[in-house]
N, C-alpha and C positions, 0 to 999 in steps of 0.2 A: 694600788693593786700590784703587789710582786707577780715576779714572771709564769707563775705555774699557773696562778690563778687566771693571769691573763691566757693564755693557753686556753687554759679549762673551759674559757666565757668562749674563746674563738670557735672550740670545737663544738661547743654545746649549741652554740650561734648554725655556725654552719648546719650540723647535723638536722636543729630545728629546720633551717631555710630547705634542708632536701625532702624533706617531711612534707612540707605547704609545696613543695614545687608541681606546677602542673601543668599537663599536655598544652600543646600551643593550638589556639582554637586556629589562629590566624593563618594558619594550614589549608584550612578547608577550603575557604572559594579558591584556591589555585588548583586543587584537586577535583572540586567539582568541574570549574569550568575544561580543565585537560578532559575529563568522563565525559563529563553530561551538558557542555558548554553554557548557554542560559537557560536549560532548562529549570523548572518550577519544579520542585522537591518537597513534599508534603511528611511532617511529623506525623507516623499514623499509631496507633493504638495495637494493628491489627499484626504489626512486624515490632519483633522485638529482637536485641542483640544483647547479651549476658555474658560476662566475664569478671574472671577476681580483681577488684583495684589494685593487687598488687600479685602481681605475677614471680612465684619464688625460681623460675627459670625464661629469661627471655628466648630461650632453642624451644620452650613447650609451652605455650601459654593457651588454658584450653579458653573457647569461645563456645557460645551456642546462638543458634537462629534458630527461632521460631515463626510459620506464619499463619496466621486463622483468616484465611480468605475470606471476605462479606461472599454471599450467595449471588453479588452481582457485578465482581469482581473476581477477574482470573489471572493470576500472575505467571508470568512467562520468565524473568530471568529472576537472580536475586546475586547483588553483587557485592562483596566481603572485602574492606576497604580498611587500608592500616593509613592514615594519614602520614603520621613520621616516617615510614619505609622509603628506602630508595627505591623498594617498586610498590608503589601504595595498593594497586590491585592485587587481591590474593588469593582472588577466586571467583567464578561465575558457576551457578547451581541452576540449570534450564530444569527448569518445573514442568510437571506434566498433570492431566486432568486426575492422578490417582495422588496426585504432594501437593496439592493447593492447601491441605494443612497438615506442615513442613513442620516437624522438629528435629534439626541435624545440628550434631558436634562435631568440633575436629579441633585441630591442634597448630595454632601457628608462629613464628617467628616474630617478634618485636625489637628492631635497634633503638630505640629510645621511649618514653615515655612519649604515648598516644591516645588520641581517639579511634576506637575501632568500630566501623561502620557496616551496618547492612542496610541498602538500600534495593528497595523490589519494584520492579517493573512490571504493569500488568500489559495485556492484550492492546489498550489505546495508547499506550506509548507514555503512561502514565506512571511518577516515579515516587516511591512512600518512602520513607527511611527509618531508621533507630540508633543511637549509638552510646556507646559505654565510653570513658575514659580508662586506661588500662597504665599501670605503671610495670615497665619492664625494658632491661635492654641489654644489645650483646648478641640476639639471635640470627640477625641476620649474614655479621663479618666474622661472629665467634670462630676460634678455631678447630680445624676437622682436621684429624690425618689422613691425608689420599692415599697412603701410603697402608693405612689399617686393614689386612685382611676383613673384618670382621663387621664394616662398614659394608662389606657386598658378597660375604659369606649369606646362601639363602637368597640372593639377589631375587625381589619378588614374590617370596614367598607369601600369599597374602594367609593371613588368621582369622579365620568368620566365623561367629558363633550368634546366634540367636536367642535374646532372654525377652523374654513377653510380648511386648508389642515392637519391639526394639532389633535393630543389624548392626551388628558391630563386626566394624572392618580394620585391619591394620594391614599395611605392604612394606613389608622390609625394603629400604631402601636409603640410599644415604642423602639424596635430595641437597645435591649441591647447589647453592643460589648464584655463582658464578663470584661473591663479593669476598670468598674465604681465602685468606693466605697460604701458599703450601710452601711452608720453610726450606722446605730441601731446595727448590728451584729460582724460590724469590719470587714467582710470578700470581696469579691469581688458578684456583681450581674452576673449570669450565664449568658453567652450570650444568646441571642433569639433574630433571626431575622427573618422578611421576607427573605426565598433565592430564591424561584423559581417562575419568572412572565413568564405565555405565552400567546402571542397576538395571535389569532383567529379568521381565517373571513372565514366564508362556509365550518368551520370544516377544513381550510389549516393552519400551522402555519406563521404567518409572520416577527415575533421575538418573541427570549428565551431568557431571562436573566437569568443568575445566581447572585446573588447577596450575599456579605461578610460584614465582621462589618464596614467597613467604608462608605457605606450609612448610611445615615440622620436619625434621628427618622422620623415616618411618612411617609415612602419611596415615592420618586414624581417621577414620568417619564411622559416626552414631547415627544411625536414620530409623523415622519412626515408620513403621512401614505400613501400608493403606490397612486401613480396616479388613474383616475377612480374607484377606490375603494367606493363602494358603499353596505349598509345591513345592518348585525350584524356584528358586531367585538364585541368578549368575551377576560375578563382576568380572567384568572385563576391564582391564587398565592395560594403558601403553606410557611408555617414558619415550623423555626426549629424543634417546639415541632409537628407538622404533621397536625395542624392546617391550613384547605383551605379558600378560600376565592374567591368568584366570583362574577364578573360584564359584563354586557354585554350593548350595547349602537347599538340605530340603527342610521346607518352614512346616 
């Protein structure tokens, strides 16, 4: 085999080997047990987690959670789990008696090729799970200029628009994870995110989010909103540094 061809075969080799390569399962119990220590984790039917196997931006990789509650079953939190992240948590969604059947999008950060997890908690302290493997990476230390006007031009400005049964939210924000380089300094850019959105209709809450570095710059959330629900629906968000931010929409 002359040398090109040998080349040819190395690269075709590799290129196949990154194809077949996959999330590392053996992740999980150290991330369960840091969560949920020994607790019992039940695969349910009734929680599902959906994402693209191959994510064409690790900074935006969209995910969805759905849940269809049994009538004898009431879920209270519901937690959004990147296994390969250096902060696996990426979110907590406190349910309320009007989201027990929960259909929300959003947008998150992936450094390498992972399992990404929903797992929900109902009322007895009982925990369901689902998870997708997701290929993507780069999201979370990618590079950001702190330096970029335009990264905090609008700071907050959230975008809500209403289409059928559906709330679509966006908040301009640059959602620094703390892991990103800032060339000019050498040092690391401090975290700053959005972390706390709460949904509002007639002054009831209808979802909480708490949210951690591995949402998206720009943080997006899709929520399916209760049946008959009709008025004002408010968000209100606040970011790390105690900066709020609020939007109201009439449904």
């Amino acid at each position: 085999m002359n040398f090109f061809k040998k080349v040819s075969f190395l690269f075709l080799l590799t290129f196949s080997l990154n194809l077949l390569a996959e999330a590392n399962p053996e992740l999980w119990p150290f991330v369960k047990e840091k969560m949920f220590q020994d607790r019992i984790i039940v695969d349910a039917d009734f929680v599902k987690l959906s994402g693209p196997k191959r994510a064409s931006s690790g900074a935006q990789v969209p995910v969805k959670v759905e849940i269809n509650s049994p009538s004898d079953i009431t879920i209270k939190h519901v937690f959004l789990i990147i296994d390969a992240n250096p902060a696996q948590h990426a979110a907590t969604y406190f349910l309320t008696e009007k989201t027990q059947n929960l259909n929300i999008s959003t947008r998150i950060r992936m450094e390498t090729d992972s399992f990404v997890r929903a797992v929900a908690e109902d009322t007895q302290g009982n925990l369901y799970m689902s998870y997708q493997q997701i290929r993507a990476s780069g999201g979370c230390s990618g590079y950001m200029d702190v330096h970029d006007p335009e990264l905090t031009a609008d700071l907050g400005k959230i975008l809500m628009k209403s289409k059928e049964d559906f709330l679509v939210t966006r908040i301009k924000h640059p959602n620094f994870t703390g892991l990103q380089r800032d060339l000019a300094s050498g040092g690391y850019i401090p975290e700053w995110i959005v972390r706390d959105m709460i949904f509002l209709h007639d002054n009831e809450v209808i979802l909480a989010v708490q949210n951690k570095i591995s949402i998206s710059q720009d943080p997006y959330l899709k929520i399916q909103l209760p049946k008959k629900i009709n008025g004002n629906v408010v968000l209100n968000a606040a970011d790390t540094k105690g900066n709020k931010f609020s939007k109201d929409i009439n449904i």
